[in-house]
mmCIF file of the N, C-alpha and C atoms, coordinates in Angstrom:
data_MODEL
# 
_entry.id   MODEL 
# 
loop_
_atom_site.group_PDB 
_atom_site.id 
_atom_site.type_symbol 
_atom_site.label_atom_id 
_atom_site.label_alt_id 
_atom_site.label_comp_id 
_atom_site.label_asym_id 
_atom_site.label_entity_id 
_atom_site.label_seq_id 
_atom_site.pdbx_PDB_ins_code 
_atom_site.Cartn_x 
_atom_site.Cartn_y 
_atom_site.Cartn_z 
_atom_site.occupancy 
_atom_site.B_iso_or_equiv 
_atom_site.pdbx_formal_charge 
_atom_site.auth_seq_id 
_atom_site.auth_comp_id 
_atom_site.auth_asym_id 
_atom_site.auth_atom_id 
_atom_site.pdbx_PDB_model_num 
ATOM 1   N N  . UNK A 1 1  ? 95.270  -36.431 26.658 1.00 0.00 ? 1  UNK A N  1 
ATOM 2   C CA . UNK A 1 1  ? 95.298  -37.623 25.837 1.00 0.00 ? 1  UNK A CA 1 
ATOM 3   C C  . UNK A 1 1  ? 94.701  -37.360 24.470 1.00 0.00 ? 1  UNK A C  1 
ATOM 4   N N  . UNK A 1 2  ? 93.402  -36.336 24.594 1.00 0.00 ? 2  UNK A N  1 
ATOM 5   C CA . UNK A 1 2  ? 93.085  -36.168 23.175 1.00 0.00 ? 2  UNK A CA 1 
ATOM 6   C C  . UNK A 1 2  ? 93.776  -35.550 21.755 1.00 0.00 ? 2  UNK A C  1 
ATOM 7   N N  . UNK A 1 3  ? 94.941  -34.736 22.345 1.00 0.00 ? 3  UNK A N  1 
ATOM 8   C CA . UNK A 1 3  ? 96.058  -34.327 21.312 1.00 0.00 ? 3  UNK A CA 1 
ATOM 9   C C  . UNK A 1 3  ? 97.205  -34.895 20.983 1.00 0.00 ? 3  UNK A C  1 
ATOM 10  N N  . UNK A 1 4  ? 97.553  -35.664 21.860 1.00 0.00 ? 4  UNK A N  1 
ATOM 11  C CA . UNK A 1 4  ? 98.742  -36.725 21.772 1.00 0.00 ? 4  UNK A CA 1 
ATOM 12  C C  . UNK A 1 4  ? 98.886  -37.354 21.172 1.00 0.00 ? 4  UNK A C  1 
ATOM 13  N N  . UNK A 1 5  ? 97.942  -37.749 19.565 1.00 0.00 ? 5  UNK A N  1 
ATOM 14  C CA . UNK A 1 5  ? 97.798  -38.403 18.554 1.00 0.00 ? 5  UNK A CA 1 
ATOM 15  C C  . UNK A 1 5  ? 98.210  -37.552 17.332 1.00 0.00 ? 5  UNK A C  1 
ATOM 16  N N  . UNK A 1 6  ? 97.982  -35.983 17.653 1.00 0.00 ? 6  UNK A N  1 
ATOM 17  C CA . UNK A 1 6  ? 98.210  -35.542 16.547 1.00 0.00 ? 6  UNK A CA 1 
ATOM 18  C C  . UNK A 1 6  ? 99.728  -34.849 15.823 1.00 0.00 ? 6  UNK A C  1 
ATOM 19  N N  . UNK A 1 7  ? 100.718 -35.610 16.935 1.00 0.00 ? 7  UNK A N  1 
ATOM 20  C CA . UNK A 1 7  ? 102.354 -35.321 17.028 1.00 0.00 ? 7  UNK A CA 1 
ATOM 21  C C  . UNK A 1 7  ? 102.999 -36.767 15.932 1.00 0.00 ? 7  UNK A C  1 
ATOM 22  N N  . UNK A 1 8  ? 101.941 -37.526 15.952 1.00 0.00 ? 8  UNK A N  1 
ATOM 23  C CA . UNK A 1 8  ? 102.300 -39.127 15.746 1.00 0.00 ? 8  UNK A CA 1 
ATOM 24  C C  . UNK A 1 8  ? 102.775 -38.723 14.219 1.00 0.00 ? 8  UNK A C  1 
ATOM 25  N N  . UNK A 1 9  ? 103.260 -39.908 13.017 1.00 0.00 ? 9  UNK A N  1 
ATOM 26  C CA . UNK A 1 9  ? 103.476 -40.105 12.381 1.00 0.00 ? 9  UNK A CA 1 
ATOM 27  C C  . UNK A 1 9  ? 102.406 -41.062 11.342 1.00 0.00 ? 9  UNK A C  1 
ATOM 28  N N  . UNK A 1 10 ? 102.614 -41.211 10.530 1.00 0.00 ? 10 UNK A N  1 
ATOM 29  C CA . UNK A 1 10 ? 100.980 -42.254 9.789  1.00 0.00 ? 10 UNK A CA 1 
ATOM 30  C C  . UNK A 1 10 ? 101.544 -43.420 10.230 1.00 0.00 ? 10 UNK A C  1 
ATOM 31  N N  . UNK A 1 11 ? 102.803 -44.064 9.781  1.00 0.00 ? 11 UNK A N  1 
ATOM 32  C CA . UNK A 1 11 ? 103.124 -45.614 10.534 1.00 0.00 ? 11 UNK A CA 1 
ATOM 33  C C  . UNK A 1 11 ? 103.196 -45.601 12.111 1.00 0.00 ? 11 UNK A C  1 
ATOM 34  N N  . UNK A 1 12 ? 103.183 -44.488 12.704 1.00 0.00 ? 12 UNK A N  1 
ATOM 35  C CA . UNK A 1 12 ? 102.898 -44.842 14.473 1.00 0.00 ? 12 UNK A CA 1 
ATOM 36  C C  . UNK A 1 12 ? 101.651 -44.435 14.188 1.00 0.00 ? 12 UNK A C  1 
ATOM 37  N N  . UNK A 1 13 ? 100.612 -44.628 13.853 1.00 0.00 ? 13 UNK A N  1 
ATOM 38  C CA . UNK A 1 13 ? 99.399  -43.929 14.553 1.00 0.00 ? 13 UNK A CA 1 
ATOM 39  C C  . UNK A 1 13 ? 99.103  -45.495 13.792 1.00 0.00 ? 13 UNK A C  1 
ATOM 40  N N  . UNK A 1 14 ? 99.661  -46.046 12.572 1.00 0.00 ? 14 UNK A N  1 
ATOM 41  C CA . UNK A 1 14 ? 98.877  -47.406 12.259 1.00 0.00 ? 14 UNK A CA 1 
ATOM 42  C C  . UNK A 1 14 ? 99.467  -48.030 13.527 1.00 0.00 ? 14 UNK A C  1 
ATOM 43  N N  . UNK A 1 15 ? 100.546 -48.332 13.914 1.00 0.00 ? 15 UNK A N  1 
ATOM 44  C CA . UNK A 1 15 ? 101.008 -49.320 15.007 1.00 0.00 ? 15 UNK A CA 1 
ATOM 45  C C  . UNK A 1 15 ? 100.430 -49.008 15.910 1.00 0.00 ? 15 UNK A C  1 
ATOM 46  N N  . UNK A 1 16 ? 100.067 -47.607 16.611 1.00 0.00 ? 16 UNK A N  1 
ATOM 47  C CA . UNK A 1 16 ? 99.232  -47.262 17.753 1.00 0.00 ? 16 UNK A CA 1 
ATOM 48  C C  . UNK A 1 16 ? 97.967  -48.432 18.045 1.00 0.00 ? 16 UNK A C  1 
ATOM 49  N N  . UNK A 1 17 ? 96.825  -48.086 16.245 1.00 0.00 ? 17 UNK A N  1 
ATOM 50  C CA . UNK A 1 17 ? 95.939  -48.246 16.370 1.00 0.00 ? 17 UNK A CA 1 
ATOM 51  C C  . UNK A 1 17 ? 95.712  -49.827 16.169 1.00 0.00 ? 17 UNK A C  1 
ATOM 52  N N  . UNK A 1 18 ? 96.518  -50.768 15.802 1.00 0.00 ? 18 UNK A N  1 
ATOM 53  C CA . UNK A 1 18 ? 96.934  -52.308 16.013 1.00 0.00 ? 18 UNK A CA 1 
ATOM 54  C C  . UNK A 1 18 ? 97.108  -52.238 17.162 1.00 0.00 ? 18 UNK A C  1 
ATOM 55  N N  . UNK A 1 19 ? 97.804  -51.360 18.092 1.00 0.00 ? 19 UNK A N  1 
ATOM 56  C CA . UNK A 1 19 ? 97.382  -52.147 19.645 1.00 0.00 ? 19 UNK A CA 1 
ATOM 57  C C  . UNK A 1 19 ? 96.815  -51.881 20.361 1.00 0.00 ? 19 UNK A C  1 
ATOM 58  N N  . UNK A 1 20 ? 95.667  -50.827 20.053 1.00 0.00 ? 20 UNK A N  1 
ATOM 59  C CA . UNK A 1 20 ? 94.868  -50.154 20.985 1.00 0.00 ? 20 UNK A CA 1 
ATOM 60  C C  . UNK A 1 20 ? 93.409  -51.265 20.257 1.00 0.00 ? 20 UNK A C  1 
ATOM 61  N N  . UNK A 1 21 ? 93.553  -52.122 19.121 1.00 0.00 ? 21 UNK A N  1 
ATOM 62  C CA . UNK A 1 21 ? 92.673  -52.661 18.527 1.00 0.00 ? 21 UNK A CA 1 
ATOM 63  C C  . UNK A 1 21 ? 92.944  -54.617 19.504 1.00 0.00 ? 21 UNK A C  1 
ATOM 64  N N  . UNK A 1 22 ? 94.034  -54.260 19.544 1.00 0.00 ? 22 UNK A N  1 
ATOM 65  C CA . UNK A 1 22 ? 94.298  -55.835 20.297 1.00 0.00 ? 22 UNK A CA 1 
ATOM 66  C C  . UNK A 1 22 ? 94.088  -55.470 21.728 1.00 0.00 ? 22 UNK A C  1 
ATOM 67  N N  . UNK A 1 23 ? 94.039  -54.299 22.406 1.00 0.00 ? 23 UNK A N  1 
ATOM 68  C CA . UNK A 1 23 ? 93.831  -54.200 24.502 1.00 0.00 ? 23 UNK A CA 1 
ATOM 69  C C  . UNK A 1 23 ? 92.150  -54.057 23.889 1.00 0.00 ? 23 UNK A C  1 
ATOM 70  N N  . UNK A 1 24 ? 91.390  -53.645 22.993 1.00 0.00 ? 24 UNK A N  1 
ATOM 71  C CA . UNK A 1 24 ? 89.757  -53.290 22.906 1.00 0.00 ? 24 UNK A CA 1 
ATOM 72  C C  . UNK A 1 24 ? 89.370  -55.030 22.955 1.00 0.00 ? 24 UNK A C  1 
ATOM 73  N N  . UNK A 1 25 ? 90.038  -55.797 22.532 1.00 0.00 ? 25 UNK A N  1 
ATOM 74  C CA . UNK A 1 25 ? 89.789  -56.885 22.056 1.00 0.00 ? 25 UNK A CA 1 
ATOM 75  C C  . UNK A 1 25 ? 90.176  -58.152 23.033 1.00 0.00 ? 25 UNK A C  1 
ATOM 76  N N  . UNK A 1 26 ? 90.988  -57.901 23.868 1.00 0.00 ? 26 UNK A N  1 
ATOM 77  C CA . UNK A 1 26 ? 90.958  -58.287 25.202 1.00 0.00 ? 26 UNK A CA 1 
ATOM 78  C C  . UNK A 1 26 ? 89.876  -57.819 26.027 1.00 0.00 ? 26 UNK A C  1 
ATOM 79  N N  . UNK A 1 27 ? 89.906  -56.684 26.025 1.00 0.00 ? 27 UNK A N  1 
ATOM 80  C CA . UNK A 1 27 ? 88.900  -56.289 27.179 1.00 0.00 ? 27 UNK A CA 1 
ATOM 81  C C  . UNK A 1 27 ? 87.563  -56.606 27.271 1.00 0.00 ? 27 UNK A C  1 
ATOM 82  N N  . UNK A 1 28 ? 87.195  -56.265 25.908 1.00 0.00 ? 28 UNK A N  1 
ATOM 83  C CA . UNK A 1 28 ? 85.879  -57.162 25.617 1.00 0.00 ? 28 UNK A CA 1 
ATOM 84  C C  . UNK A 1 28 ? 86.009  -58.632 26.033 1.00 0.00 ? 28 UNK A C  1 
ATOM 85  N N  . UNK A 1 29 ? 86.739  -59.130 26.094 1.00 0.00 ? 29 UNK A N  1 
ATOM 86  C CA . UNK A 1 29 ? 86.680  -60.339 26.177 1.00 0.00 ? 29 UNK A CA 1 
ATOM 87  C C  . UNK A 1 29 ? 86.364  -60.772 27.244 1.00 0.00 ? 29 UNK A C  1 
ATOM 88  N N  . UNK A 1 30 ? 87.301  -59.781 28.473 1.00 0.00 ? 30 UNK A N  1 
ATOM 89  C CA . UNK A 1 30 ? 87.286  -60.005 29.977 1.00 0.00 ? 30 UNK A CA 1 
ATOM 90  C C  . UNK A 1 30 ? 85.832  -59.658 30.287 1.00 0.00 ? 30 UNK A C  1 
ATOM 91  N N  . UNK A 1 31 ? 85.141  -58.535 29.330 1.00 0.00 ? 31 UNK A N  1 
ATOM 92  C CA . UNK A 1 31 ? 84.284  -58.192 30.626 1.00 0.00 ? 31 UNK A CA 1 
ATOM 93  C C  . UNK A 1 31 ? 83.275  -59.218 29.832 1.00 0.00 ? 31 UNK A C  1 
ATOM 94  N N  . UNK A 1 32 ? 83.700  -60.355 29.112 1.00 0.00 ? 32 UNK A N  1 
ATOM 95  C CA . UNK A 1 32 ? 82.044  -61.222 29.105 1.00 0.00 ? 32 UNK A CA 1 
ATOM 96  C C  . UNK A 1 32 ? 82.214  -62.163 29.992 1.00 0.00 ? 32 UNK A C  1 
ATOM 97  N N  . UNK A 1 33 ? 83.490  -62.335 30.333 1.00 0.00 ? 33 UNK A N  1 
ATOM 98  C CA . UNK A 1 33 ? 84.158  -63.543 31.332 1.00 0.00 ? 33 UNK A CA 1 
ATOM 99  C C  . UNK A 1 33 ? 83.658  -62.978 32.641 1.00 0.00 ? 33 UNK A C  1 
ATOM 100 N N  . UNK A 1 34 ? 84.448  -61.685 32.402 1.00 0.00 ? 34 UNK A N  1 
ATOM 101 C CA . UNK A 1 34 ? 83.705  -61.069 34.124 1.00 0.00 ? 34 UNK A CA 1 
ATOM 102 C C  . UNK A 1 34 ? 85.110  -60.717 35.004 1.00 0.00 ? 34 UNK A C  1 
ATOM 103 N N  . UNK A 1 35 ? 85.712  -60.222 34.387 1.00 0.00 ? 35 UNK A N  1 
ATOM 104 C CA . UNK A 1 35 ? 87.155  -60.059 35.086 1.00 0.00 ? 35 UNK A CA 1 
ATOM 105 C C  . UNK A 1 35 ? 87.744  -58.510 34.907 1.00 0.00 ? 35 UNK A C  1 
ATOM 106 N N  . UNK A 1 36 ? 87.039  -57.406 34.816 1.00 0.00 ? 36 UNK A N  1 
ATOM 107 C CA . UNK A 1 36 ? 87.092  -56.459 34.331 1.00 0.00 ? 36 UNK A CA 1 
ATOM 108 C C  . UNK A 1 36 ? 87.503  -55.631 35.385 1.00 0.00 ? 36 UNK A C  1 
ATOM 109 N N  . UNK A 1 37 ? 88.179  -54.867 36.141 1.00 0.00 ? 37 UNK A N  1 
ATOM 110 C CA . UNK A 1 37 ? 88.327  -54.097 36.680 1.00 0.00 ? 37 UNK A CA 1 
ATOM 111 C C  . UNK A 1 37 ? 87.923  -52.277 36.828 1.00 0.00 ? 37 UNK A C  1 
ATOM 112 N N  . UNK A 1 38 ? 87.921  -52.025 35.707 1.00 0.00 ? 38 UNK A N  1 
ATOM 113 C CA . UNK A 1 38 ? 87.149  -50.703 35.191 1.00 0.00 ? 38 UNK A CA 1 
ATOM 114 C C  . UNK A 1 38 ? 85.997  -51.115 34.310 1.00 0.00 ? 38 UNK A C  1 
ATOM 115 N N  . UNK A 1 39 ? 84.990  -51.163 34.262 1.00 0.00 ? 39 UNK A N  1 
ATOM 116 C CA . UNK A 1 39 ? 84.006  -51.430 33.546 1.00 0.00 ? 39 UNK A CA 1 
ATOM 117 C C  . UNK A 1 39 ? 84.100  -50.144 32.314 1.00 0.00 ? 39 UNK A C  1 
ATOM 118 N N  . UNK A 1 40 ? 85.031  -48.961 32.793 1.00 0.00 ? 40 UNK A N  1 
ATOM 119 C CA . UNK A 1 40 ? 84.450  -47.602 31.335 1.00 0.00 ? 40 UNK A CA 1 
ATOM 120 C C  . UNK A 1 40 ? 85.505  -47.925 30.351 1.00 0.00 ? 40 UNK A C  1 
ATOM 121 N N  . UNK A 1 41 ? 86.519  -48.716 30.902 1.00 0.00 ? 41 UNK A N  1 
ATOM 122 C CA . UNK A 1 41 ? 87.552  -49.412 30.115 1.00 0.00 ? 41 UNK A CA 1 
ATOM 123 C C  . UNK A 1 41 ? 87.643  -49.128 28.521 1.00 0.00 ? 41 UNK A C  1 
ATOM 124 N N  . UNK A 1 42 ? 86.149  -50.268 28.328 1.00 0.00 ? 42 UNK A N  1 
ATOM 125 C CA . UNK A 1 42 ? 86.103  -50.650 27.031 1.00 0.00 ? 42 UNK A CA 1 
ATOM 126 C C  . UNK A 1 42 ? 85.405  -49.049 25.969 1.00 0.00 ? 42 UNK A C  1 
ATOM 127 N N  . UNK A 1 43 ? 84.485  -47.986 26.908 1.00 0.00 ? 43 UNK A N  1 
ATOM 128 C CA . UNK A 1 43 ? 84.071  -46.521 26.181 1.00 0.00 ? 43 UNK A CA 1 
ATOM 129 C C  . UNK A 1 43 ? 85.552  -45.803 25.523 1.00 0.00 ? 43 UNK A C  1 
ATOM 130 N N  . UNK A 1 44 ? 86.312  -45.750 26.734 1.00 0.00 ? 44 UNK A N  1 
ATOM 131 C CA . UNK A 1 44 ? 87.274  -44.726 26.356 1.00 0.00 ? 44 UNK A CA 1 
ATOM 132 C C  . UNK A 1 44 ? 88.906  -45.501 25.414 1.00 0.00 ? 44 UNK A C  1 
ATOM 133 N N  . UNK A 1 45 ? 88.423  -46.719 25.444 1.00 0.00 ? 45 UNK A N  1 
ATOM 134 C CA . UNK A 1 45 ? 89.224  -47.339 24.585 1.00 0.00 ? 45 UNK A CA 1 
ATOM 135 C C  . UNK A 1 45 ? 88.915  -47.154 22.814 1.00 0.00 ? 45 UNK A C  1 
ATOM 136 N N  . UNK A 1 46 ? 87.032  -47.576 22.967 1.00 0.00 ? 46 UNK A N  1 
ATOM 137 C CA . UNK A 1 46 ? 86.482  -47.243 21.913 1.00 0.00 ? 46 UNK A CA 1 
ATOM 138 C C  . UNK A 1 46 ? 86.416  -45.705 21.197 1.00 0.00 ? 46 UNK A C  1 
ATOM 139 N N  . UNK A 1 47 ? 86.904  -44.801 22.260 1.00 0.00 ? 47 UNK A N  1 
ATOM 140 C CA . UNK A 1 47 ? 86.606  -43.514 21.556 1.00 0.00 ? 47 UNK A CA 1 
ATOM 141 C C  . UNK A 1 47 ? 87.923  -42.987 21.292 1.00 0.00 ? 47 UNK A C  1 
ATOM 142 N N  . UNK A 1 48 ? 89.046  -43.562 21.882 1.00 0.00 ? 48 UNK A N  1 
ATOM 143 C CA . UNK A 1 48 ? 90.811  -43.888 21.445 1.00 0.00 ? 48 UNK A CA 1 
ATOM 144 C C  . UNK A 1 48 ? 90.700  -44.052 20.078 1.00 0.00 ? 48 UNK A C  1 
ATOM 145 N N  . UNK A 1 49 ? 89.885  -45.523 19.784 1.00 0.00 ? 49 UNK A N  1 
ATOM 146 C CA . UNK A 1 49 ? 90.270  -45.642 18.560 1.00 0.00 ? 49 UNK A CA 1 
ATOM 147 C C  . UNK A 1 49 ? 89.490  -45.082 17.097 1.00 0.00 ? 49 UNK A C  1 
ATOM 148 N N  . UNK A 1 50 ? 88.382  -44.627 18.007 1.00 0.00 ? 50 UNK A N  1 
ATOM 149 C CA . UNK A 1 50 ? 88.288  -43.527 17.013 1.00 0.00 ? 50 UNK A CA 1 
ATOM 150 C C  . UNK A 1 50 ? 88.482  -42.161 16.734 1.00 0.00 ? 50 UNK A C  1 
ATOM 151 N N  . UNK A 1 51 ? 88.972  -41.501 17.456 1.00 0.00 ? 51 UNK A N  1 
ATOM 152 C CA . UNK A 1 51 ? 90.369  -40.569 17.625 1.00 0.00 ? 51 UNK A CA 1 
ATOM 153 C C  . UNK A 1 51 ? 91.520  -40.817 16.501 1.00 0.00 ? 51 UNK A C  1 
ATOM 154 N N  . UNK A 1 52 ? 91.600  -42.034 16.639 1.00 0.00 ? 52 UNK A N  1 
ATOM 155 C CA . UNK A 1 52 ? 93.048  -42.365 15.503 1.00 0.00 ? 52 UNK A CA 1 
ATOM 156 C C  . UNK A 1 52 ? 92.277  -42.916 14.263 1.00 0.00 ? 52 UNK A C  1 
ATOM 157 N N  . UNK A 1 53 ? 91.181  -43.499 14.193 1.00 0.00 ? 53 UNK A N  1 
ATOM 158 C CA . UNK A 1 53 ? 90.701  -43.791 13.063 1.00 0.00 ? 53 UNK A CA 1 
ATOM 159 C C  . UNK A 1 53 ? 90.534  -42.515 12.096 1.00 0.00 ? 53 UNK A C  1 
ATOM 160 N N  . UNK A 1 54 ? 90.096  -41.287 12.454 1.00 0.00 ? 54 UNK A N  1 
ATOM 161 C CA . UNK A 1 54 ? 89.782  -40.353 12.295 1.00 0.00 ? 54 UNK A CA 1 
ATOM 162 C C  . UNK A 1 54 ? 90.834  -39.992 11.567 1.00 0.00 ? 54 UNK A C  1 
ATOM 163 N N  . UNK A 1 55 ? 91.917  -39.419 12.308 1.00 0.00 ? 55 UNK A N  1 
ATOM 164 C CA . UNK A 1 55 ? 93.414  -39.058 11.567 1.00 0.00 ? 55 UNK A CA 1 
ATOM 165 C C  . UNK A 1 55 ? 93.697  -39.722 11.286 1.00 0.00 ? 55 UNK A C  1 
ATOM 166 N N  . UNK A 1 56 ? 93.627  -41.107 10.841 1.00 0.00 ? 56 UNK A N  1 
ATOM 167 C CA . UNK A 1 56 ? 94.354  -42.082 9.742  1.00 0.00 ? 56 UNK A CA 1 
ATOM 168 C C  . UNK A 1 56 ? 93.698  -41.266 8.725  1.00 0.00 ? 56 UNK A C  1 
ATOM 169 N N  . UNK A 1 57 ? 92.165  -41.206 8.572  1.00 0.00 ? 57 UNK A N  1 
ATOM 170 C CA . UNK A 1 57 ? 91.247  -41.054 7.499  1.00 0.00 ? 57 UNK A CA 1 
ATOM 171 C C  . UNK A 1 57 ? 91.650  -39.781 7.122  1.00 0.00 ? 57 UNK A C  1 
ATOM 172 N N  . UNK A 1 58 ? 91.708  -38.589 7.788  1.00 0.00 ? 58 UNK A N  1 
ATOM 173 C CA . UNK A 1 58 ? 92.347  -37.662 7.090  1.00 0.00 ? 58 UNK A CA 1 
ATOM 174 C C  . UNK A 1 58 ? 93.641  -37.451 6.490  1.00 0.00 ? 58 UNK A C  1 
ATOM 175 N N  . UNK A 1 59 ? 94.407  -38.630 7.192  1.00 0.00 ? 59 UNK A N  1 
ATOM 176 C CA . UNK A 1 59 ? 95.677  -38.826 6.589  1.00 0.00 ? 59 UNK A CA 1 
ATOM 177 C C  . UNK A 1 59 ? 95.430  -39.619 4.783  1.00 0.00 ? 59 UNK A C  1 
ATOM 178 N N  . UNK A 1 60 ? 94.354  -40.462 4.508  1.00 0.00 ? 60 UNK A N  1 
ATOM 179 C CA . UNK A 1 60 ? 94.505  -41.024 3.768  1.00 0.00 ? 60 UNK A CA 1 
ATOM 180 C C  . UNK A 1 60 ? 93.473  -39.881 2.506  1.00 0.00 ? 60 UNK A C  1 
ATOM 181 N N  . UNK A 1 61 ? 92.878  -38.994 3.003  1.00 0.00 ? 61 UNK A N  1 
ATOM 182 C CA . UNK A 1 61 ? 92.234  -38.474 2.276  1.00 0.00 ? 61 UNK A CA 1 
ATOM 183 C C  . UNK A 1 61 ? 93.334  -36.656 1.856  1.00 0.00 ? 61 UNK A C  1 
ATOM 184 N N  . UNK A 1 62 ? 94.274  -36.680 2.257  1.00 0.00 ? 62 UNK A N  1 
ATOM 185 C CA . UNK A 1 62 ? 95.218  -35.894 2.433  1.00 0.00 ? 62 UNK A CA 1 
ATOM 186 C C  . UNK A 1 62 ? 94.390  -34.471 3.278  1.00 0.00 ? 62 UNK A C  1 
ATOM 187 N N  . UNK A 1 63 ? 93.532  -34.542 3.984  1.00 0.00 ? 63 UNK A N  1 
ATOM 188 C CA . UNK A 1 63 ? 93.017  -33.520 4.749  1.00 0.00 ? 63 UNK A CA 1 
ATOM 189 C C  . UNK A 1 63 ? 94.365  -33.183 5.392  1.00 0.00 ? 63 UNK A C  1 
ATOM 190 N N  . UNK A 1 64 ? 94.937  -33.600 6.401  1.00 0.00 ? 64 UNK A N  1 
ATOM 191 C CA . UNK A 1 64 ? 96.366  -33.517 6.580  1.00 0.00 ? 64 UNK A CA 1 
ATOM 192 C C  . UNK A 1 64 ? 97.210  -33.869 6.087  1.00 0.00 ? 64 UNK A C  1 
ATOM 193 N N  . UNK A 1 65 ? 98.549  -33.022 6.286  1.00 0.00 ? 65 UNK A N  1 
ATOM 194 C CA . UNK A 1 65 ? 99.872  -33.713 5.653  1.00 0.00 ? 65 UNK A CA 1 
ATOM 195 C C  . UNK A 1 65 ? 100.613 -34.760 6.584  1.00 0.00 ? 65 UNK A C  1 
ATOM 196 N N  . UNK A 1 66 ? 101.454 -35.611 5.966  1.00 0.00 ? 66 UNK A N  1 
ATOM 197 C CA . UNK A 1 66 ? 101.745 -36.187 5.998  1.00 0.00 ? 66 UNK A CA 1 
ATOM 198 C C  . UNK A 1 66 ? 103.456 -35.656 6.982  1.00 0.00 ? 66 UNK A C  1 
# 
């Protein structure tokens, strides 16, 4: 899973990271409700999106090409 980001494109890795930003944002939600099924859910979601935050940022700083 940790390289599978770096095949993406800059507009799929933005669309990626819009919906990996809307399931973080559910989930949080569930686990204040209490409906959570994986409690590590919300770690490895959070470290997803910074995985792609990351290569956006080098995308925008041209560290990588495009």
């Amino acid at each position: 899973m940790k390289n599978s980001y770096n095949d993406l494109s800059y507009e799929e890795l933005i669309s990626t990271r819009e919906s990996l930003q809307n399931e973080y944002r559910d989930t949080r939600f569930n686990m204040v409700v209490g409906h959570v099924d994986n409690p590590l859910a919300l770690r490895t979601l959070r470290r997803r999106l910074a995985r792609l935050n990351t290569i956006i940022h080098e995308h925008d700083t041209r560290i990588r090409q495009r």
